[in-house]
PDB file with SEQRES, HELIX, SHEET and CRYST1 records, atoms N, CA, C and O in Angstrom:
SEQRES   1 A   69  UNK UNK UNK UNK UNK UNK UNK UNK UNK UNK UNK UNK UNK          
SEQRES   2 A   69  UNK UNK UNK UNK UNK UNK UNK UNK UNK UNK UNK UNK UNK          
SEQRES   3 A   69  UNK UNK UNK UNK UNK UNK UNK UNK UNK UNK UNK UNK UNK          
SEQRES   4 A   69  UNK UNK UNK UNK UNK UNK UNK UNK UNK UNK UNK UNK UNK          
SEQRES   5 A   69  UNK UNK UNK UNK UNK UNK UNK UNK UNK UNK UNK UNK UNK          
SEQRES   6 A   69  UNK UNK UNK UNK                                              
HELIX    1 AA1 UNK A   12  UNK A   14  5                                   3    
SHEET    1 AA1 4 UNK A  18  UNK A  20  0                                        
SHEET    2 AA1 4 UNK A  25  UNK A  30 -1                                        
SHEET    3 AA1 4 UNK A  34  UNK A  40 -1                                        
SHEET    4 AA1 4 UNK A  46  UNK A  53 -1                                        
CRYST1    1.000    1.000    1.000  90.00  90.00  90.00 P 1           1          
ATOM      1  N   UNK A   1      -4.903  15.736 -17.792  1.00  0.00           N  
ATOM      2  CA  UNK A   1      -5.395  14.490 -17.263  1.00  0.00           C  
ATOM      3  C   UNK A   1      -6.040  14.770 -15.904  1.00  0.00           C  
ATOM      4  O   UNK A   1      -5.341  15.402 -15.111  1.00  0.00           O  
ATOM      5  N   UNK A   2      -7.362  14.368 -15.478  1.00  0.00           N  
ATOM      6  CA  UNK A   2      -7.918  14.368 -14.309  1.00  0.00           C  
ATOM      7  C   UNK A   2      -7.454  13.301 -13.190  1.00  0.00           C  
ATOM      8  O   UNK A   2      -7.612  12.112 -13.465  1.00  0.00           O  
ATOM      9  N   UNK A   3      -7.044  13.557 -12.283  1.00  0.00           N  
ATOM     10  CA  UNK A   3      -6.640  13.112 -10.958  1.00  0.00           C  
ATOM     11  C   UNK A   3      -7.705  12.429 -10.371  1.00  0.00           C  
ATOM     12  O   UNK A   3      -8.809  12.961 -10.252  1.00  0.00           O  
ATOM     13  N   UNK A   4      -7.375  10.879  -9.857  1.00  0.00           N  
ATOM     14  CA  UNK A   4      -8.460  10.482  -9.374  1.00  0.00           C  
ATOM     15  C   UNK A   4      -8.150   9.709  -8.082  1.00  0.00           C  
ATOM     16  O   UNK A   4      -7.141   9.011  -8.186  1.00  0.00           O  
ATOM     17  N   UNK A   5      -8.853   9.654  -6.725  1.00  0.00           N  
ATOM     18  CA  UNK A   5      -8.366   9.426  -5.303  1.00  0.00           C  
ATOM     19  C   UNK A   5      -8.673   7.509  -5.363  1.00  0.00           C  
ATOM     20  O   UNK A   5      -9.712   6.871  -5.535  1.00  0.00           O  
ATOM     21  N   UNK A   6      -7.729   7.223  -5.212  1.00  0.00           N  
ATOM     22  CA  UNK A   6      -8.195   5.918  -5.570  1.00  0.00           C  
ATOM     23  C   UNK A   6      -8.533   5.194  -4.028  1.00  0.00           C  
ATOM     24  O   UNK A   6      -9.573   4.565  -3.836  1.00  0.00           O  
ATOM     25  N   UNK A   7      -7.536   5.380  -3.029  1.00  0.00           N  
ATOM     26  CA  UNK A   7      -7.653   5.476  -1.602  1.00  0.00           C  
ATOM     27  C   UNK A   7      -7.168   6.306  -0.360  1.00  0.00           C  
ATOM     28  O   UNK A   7      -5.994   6.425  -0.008  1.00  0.00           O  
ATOM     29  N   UNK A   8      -8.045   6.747   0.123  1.00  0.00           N  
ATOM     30  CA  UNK A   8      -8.206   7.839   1.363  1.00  0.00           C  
ATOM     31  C   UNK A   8      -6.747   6.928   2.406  1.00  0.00           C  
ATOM     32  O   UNK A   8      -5.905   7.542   3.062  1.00  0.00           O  
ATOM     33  N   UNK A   9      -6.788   6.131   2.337  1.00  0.00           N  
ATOM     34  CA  UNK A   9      -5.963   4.948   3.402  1.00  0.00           C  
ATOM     35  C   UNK A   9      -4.838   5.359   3.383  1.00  0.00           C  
ATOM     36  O   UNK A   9      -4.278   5.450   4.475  1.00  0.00           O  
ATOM     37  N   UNK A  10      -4.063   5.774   2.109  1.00  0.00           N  
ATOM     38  CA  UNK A  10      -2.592   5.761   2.335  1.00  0.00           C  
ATOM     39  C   UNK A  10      -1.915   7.462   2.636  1.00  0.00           C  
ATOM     40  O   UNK A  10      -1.999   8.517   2.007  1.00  0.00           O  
ATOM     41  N   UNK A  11      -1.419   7.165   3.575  1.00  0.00           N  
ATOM     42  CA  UNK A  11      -0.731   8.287   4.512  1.00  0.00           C  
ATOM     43  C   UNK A  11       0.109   9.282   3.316  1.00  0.00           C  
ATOM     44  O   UNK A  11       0.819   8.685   2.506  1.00  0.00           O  
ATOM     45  N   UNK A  12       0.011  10.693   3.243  1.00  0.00           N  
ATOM     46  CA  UNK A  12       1.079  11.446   2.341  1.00  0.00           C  
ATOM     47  C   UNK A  12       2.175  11.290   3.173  1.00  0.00           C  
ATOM     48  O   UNK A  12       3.203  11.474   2.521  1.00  0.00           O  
ATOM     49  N   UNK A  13       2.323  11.116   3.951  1.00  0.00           N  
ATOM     50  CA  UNK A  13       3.923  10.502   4.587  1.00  0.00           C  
ATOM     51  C   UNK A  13       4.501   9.086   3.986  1.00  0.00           C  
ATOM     52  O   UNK A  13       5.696   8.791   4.027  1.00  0.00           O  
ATOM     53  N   UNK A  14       3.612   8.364   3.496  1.00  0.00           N  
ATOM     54  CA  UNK A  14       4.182   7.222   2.801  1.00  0.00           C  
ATOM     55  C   UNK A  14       3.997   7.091   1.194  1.00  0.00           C  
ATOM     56  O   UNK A  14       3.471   6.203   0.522  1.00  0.00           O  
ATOM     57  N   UNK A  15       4.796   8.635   0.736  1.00  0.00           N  
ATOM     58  CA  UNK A  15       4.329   8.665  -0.597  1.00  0.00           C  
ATOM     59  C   UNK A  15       4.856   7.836  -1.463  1.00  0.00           C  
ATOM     60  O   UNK A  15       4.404   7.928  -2.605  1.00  0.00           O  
ATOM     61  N   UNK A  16       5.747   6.984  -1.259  1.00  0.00           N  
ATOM     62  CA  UNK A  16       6.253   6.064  -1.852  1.00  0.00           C  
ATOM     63  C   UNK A  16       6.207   4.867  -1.343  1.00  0.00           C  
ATOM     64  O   UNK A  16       7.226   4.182  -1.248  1.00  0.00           O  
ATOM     65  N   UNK A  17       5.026   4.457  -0.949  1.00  0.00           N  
ATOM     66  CA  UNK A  17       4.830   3.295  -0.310  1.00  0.00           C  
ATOM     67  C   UNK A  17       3.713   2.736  -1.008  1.00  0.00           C  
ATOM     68  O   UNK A  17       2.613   2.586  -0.476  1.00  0.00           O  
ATOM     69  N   UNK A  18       3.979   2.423  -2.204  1.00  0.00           N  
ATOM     70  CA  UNK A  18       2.695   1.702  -3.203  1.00  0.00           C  
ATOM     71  C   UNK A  18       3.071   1.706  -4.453  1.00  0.00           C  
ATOM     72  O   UNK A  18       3.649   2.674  -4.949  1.00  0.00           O  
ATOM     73  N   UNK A  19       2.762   0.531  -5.161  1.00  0.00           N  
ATOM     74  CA  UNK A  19       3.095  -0.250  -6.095  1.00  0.00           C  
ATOM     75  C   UNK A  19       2.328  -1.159  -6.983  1.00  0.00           C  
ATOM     76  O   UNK A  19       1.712  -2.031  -6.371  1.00  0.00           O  
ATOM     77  N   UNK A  20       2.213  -1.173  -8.287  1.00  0.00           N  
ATOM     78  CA  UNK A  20       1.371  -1.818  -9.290  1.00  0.00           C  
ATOM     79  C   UNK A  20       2.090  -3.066  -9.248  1.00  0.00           C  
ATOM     80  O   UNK A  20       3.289  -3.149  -9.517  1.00  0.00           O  
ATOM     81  N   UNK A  21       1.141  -4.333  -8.808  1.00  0.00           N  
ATOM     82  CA  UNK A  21       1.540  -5.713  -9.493  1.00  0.00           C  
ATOM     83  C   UNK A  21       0.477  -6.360  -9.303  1.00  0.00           C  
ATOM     84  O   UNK A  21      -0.184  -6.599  -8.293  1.00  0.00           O  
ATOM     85  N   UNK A  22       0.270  -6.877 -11.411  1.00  0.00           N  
ATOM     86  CA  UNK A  22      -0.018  -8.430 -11.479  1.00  0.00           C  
ATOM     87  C   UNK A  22      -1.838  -7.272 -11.456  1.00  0.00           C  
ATOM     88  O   UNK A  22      -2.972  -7.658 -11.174  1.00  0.00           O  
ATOM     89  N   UNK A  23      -1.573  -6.503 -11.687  1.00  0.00           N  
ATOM     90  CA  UNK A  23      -3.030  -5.270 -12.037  1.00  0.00           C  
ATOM     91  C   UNK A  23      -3.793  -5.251 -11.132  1.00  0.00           C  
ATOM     92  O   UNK A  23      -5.014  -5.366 -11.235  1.00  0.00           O  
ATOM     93  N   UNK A  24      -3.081  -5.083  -9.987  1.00  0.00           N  
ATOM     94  CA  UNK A  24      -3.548  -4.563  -8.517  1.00  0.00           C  
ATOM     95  C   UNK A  24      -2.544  -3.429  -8.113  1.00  0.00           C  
ATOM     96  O   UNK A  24      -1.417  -3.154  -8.526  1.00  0.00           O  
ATOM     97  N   UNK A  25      -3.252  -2.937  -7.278  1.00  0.00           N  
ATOM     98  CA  UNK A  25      -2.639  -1.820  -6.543  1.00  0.00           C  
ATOM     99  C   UNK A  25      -2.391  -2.350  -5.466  1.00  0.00           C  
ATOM    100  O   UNK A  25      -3.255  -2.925  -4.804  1.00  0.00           O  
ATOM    101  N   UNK A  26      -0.743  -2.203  -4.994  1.00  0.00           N  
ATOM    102  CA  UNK A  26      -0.535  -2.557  -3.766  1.00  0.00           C  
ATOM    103  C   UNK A  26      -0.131  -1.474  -2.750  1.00  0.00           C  
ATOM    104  O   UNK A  26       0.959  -0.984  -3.044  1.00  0.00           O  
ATOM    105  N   UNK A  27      -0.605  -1.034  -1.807  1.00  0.00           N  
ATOM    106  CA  UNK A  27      -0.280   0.295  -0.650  1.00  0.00           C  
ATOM    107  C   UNK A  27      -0.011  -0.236   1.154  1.00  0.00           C  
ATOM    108  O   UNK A  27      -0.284  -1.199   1.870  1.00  0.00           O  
ATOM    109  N   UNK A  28       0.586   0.896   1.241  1.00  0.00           N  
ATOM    110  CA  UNK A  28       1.017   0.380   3.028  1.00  0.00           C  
ATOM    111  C   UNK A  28       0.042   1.125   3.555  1.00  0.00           C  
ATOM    112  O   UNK A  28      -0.194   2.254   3.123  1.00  0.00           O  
ATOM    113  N   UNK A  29      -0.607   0.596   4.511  1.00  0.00           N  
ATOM    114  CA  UNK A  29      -1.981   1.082   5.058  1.00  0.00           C  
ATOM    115  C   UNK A  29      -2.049   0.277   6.521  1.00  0.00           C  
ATOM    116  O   UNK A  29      -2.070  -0.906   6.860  1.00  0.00           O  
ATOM    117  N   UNK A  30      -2.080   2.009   7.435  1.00  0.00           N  
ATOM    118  CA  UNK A  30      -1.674   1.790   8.566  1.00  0.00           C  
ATOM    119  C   UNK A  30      -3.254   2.419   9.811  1.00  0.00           C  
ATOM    120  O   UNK A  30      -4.317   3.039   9.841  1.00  0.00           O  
ATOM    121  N   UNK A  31      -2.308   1.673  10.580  1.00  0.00           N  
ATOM    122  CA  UNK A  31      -3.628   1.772  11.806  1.00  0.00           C  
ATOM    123  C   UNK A  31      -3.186   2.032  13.290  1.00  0.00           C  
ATOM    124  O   UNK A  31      -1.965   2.190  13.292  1.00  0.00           O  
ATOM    125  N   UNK A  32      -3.578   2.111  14.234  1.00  0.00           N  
ATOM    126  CA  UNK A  32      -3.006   1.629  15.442  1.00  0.00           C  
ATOM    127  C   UNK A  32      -2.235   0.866  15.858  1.00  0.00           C  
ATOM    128  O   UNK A  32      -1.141   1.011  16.403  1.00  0.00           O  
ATOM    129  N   UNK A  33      -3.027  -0.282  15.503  1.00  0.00           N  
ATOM    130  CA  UNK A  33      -2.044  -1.298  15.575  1.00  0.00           C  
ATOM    131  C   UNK A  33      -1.289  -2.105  14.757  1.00  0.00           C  
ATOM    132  O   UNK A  33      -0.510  -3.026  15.004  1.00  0.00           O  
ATOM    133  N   UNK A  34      -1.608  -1.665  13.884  1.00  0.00           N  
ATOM    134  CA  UNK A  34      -0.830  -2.830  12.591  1.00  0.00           C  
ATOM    135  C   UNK A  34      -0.693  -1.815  11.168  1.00  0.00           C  
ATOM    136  O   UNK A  34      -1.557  -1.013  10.814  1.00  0.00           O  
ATOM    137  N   UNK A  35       0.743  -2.098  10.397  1.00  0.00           N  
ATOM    138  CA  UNK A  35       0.727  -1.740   9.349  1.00  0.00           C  
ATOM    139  C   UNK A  35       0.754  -2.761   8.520  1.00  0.00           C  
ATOM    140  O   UNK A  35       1.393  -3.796   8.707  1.00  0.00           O  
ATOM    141  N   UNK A  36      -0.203  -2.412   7.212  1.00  0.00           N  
ATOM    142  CA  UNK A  36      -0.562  -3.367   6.734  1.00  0.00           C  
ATOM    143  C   UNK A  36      -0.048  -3.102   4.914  1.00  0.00           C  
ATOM    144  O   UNK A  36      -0.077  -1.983   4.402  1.00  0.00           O  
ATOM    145  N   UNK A  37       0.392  -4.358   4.161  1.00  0.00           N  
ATOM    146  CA  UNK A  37       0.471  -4.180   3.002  1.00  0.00           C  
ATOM    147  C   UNK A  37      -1.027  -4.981   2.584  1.00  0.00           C  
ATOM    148  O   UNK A  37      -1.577  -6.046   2.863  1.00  0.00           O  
ATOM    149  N   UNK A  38      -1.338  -3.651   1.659  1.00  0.00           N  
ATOM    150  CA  UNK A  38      -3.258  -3.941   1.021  1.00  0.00           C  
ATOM    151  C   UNK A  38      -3.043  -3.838  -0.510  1.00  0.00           C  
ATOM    152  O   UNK A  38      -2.316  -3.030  -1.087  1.00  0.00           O  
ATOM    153  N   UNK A  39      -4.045  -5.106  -1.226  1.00  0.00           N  
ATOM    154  CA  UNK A  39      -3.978  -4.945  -2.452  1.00  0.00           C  
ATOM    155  C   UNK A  39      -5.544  -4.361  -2.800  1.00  0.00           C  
ATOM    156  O   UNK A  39      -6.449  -4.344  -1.966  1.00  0.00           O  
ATOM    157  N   UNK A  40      -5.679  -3.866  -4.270  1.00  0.00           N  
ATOM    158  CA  UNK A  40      -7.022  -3.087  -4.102  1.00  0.00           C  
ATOM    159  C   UNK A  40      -6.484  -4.375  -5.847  1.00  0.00           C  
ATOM    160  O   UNK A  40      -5.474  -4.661  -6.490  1.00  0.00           O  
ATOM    161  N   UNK A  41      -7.692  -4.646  -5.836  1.00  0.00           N  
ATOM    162  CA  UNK A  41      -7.962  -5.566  -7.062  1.00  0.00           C  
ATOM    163  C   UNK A  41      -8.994  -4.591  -8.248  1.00  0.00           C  
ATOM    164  O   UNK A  41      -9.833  -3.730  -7.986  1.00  0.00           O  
ATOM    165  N   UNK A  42      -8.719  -4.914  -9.068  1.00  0.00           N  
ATOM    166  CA  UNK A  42      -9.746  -4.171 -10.700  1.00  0.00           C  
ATOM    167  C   UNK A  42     -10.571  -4.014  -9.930  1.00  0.00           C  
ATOM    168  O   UNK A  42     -10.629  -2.786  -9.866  1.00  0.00           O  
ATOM    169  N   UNK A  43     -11.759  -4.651  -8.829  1.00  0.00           N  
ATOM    170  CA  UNK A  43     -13.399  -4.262  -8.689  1.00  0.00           C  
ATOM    171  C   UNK A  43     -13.147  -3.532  -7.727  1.00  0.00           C  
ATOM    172  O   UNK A  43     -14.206  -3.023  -7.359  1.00  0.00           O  
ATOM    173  N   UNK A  44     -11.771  -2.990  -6.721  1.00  0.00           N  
ATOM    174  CA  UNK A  44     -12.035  -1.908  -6.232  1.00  0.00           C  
ATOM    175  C   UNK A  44     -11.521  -2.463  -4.441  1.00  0.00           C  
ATOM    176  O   UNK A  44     -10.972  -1.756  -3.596  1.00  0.00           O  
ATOM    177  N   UNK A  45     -11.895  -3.795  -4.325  1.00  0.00           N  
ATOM    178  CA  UNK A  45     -11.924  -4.359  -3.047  1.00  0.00           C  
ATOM    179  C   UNK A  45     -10.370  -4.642  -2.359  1.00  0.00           C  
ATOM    180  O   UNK A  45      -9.280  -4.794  -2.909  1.00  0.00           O  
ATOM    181  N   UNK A  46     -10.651  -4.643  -1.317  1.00  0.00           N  
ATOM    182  CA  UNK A  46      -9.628  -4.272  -0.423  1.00  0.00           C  
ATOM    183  C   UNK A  46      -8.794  -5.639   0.126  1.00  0.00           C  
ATOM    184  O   UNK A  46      -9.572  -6.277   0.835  1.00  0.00           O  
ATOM    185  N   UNK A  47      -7.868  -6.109   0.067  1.00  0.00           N  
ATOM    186  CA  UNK A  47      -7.243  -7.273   0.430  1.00  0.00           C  
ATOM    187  C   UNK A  47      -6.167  -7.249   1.358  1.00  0.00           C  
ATOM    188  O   UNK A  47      -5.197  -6.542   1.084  1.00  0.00           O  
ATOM    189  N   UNK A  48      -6.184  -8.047   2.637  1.00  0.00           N  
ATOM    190  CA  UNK A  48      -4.951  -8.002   3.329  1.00  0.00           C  
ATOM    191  C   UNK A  48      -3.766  -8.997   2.948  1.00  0.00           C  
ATOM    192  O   UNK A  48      -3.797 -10.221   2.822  1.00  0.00           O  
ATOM    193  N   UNK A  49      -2.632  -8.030   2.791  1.00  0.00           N  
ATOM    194  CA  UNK A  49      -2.006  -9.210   1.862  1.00  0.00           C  
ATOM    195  C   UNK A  49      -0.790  -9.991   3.192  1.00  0.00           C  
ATOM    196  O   UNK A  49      -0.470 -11.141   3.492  1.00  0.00           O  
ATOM    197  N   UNK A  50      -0.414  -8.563   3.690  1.00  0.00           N  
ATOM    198  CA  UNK A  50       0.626  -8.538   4.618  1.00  0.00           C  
ATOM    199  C   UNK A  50       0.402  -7.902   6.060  1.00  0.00           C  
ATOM    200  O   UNK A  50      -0.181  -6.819   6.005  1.00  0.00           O  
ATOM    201  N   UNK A  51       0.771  -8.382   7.475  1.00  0.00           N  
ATOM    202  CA  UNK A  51       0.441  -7.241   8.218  1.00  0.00           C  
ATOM    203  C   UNK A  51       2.271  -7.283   9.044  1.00  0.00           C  
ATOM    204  O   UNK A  51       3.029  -8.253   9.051  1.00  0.00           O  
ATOM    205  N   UNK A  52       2.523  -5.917   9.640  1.00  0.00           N  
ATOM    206  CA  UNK A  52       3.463  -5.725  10.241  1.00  0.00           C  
ATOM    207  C   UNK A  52       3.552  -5.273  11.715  1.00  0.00           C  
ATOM    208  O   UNK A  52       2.476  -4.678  11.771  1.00  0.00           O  
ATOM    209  N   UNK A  53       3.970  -5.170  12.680  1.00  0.00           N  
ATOM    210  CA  UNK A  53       3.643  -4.544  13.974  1.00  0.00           C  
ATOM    211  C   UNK A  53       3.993  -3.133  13.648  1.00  0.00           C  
ATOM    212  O   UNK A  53       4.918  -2.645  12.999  1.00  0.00           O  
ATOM    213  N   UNK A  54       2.836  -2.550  14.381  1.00  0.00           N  
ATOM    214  CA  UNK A  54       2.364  -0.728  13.947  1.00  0.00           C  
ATOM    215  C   UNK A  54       4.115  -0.112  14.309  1.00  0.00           C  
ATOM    216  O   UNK A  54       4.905  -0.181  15.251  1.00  0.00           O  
ATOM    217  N   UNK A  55       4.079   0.490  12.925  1.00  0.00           N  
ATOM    218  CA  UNK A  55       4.879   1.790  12.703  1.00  0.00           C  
ATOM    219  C   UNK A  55       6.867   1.258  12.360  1.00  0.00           C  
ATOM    220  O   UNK A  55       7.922   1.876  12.219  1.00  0.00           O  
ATOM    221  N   UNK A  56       6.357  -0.463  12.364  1.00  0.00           N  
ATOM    222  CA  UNK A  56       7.958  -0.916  11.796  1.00  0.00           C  
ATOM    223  C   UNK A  56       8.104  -0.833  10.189  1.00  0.00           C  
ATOM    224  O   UNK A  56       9.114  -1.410   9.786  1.00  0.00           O  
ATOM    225  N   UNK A  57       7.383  -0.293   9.283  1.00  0.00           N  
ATOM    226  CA  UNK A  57       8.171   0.706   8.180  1.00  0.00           C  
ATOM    227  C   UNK A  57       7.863   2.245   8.613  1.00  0.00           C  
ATOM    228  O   UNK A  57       6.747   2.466   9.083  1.00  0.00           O  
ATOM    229  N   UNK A  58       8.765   3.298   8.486  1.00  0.00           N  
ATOM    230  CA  UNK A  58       8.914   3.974   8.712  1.00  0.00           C  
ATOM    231  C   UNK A  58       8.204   5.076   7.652  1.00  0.00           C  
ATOM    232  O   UNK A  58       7.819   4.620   6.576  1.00  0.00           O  
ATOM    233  N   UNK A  59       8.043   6.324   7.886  1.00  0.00           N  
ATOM    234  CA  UNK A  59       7.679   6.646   6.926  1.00  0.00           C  
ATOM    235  C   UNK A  59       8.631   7.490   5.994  1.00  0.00           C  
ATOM    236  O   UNK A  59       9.768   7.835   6.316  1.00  0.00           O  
ATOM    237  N   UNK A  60       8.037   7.765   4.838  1.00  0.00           N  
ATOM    238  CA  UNK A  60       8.886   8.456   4.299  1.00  0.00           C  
ATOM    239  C   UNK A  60       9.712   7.490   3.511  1.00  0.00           C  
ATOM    240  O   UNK A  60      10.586   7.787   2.697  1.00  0.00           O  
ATOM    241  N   UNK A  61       9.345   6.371   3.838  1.00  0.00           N  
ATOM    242  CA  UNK A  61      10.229   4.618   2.833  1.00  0.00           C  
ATOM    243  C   UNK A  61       9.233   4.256   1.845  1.00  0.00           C  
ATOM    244  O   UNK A  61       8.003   4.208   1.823  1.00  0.00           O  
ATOM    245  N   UNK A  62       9.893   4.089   1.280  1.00  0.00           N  
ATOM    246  CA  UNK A  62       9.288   3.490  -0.228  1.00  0.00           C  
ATOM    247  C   UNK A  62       9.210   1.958  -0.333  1.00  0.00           C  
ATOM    248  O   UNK A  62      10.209   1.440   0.166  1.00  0.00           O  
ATOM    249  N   UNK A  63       8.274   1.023  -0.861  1.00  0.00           N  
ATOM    250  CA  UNK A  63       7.929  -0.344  -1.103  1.00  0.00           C  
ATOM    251  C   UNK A  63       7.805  -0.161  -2.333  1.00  0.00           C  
ATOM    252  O   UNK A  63       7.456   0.909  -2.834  1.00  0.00           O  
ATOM    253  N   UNK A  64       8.180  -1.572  -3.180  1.00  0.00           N  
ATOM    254  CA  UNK A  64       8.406  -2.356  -3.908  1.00  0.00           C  
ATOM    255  C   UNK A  64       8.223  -3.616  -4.469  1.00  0.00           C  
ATOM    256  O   UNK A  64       8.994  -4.213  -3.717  1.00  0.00           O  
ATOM    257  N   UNK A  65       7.830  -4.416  -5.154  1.00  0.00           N  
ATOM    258  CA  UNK A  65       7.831  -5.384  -5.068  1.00  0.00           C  
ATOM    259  C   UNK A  65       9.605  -6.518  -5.466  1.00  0.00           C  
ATOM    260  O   UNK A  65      10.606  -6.101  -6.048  1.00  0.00           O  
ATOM    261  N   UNK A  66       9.434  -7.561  -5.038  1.00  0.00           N  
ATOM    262  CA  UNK A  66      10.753  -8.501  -5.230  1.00  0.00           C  
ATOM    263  C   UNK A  66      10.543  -9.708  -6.757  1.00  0.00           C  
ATOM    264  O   UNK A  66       9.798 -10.632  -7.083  1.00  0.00           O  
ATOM    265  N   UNK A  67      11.687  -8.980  -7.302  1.00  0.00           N  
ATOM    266  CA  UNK A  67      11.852  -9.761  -8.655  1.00  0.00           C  
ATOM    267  C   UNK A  67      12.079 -11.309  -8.459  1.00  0.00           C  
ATOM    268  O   UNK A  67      12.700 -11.669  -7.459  1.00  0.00           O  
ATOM    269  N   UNK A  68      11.672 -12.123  -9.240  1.00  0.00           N  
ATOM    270  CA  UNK A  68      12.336 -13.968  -9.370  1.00  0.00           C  
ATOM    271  C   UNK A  68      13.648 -13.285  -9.366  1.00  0.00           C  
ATOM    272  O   UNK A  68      14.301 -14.133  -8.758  1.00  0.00           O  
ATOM    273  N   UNK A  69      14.265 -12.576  -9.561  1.00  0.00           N  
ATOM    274  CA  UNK A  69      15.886 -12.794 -11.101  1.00  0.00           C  
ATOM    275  C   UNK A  69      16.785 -13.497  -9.868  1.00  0.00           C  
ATOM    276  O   UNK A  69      17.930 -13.893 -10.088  1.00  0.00           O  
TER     277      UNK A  69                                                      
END                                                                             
């Protein structure tokens, strides 16, 4: 199977920081100042879903999404 880079954005320190829901890609995508949870939708585009003050998930933590149950 060929490997394909879907986004440059997400840190190999946060290799477990991204998650399929609802047929988006959701990733923690960080900056200076803000870490941000981003959804990338089927056409590719970039969505801010969530933002956090820079560097309060840590790395090396894994995200998830939260069940109804």
């Amino acid at each position: 199977m060929k490997s394909h880079r879907v986004t440059a954005n997400l840190s190999k320190k946060d290799w477990g920081s991204f998650f399929y829901l609802n047929r988006a890609l959701h990733y923690l995508k960080r900056d200076n100042e803000l870490d941000k949870l981003v959804r990338i939708d089927e056409t590719g585009v970039e969505h801010d879903v969530m933002t956090f003050p820079v560097f309060s998930i840590r790395n090396y933590r894994a995200l998830s999404p939260m069940g109804n149950d």
